[in-house]
N, C-alpha and C positions, 0 to 999 in steps of 0.2 A: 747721841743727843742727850744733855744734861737733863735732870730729872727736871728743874724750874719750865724748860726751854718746850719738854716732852708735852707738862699739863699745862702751858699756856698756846699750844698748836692744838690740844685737846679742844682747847674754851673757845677757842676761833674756829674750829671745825664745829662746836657745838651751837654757838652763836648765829651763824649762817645757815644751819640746818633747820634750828628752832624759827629762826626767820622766814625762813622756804615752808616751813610746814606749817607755820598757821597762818601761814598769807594764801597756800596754792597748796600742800599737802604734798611737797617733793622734795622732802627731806633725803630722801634715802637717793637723790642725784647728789648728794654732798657727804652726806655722814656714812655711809653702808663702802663706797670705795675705799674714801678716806681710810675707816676702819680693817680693811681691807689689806690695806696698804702700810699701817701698821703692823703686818702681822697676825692679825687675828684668822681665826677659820671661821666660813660663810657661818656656821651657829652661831660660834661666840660674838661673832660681826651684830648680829639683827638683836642675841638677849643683852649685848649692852648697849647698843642703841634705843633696843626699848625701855630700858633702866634710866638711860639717858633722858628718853623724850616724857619721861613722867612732871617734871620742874618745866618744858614748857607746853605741855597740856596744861599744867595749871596756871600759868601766866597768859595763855592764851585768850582761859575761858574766862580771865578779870578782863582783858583787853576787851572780849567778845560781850558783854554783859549789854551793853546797848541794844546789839542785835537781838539777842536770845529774850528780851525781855517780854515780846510777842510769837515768841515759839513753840512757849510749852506744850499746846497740842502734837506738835509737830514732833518734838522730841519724847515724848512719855510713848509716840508711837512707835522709835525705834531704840528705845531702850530696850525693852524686852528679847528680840530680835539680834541685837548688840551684845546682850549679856551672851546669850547661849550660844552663839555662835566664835566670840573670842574664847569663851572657854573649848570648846572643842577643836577647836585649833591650837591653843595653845597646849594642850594634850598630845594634839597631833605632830607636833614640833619632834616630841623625843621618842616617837612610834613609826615615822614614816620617812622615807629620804628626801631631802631638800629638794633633791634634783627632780624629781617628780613634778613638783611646783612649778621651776624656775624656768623650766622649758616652754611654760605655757603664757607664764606672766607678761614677758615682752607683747604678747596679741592681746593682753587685754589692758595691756598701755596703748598700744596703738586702737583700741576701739574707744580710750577714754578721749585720744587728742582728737578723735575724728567728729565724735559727739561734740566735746569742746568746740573745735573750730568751725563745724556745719553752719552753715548761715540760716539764722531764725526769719519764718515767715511773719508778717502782722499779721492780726488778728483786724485790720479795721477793713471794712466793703464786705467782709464775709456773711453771708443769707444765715437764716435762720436754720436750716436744713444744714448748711454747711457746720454752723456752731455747735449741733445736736450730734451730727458724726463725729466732729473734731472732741465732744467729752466723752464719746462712748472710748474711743480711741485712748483718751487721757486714760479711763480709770485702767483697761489693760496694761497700757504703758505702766502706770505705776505702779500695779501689781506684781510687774517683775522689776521695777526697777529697784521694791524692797526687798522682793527675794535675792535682788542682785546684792542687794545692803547684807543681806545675813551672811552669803557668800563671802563679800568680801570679808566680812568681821571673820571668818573661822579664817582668812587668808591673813590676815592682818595677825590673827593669834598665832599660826604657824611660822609665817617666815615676815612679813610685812611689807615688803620693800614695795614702793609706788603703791599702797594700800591708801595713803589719805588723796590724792588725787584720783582714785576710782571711788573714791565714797564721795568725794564732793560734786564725780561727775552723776552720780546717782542720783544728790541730792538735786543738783540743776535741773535733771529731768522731770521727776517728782512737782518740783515750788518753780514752771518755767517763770513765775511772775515774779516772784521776789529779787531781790537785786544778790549782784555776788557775796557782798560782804555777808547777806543774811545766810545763804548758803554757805560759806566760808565757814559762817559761827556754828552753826549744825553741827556741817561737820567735823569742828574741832571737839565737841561735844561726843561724839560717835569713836573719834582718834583717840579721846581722855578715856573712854569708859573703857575700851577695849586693850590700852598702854595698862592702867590697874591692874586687872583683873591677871593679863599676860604676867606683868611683875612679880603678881602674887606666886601663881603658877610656876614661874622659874626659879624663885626662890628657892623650893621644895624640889626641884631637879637638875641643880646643876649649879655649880661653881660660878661665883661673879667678882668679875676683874674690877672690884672698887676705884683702881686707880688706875682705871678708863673713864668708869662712868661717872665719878663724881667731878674731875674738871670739865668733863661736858655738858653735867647736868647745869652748874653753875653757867657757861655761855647759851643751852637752851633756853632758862628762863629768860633774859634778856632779849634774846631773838624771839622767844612768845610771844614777849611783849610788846615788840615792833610789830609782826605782821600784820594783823587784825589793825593796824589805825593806819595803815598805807592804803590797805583797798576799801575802807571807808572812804577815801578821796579818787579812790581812781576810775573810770565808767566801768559798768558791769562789762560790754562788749571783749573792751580792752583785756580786761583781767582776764578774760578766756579766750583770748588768744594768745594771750601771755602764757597762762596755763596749758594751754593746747599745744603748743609750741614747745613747753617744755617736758611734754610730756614723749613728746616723738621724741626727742634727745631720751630719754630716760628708758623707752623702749628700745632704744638702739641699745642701749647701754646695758641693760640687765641682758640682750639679746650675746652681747659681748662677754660680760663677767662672768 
């Protein structure tokens, strides 16, 4: 494959991935084989894909600025949380063996698509009594649903793959009321903080194949840019079954690679 021909299958493989990941956070059904299949080993696969997905985390969260504009409480709650936990996985990346991980992650893609797809109850006829059990419930619920956020963030710093479709389904549970796109923009917020901080980290440890990541990072930003204004149009419902759906593919698939 001629060098022109190599980085312009780079910038298509980056472009659809950057697309996938800030519309649904399932980048790594596109770019993690792809890279794969290049050639590369599962490490050097996930630190240039995360080198990669730096240019559309930040095209993402220009796309997402509409959403985010009423979410700062929301997200000053899991920055904190976000920071400490991709740094400790990103640590963890060149201390502990991938395989550890990777045997586990398939079941916790299949608990995202299950969440995902469960059909929502209304909330309308329900008593007063029932409304009072249903927040005590809530606050538990989210209580781990952010410890589940800090989780994934050190999982996301370590290896990544299917990490923004487990944080978006975290954020679902957390905000059940907000529509997808709002969740969507969180969690690209949570992907961007956690891709830095990672980058930083492998910098200082380890060699980077520039001429992987820079024609990818180039089709990233463009796909950034797309996702986040497709599921501003599209129903909440829809997009999580869309995402639900792609996430059982994905869990077969890391169950496979």
């Amino acid at each position: 494959m001629g060098t022109l021909l190599f980085w312009a299958a780079l910038a298509v493989v980056g472009f659809l991935a950057g697309l996938v990941s800030s519309a649904a956070g399932l980048a790594s059904l596109i770019s993690y084989p792809a890279l794969l299949m290049f050639g590369l080993s599962p490490i050097m696969a996930n630190v240039t894909n995360t080198f990669g997905t730096i240019t559309s985390s930040g095209s993402a969260l220009l796309a997402s600025i509409p959403e985010l504009k009423h979410s700062a409480k929301q997200i000053l709650r899991i920055l904190p949380i976000t920071i400490v936990g991709a740094v400790i996985g990103s640590f963890l990346l060149f201390m502990i063996p991938e395989a550890q991980f990777k045997h586990l992650v398939p079941f916790f893609m299949l608990f995202a698509a299950v969440t995902l797809l469960w059909p929502r109850r209304s909330k309308k006829g329900q008593s007063l009594k029932e409304e009072s059990k249903q927040i005590k419930h809530a606050r538990l619920r989210n209580l781990f649903a952010y410890i589940g956020v800090w989780l994934v963030s050190i999982y996301q710093g370590y290896f990544g793959a299917g990490a923004g479709v487990l944080v978006l389904t975290l954020f679902t549970v957390i905000n059940r009321d907000q529509t997808y796109a709002t969740n969507n923009a969180i969690k690209n917020v949570s992907i961007a903080v956690t891709n830095i901080l990672s980058v930083i980290i492998y910098a200082f440890e380890t060699t980077i194949l520039w001429g992987y990541v820079l024609p990818m990072a180039v089709g990233y930003f463009f796909g950034g840019l797309v996702g986040p204004r497709i599921v501003r149009y599209v129903p909440t419902r829809v997009m999580q079954i869309i995402v639900g759906i792609g996430a059982l593919i994905l869990a077969v698939a890391l169950a496979v690679w």
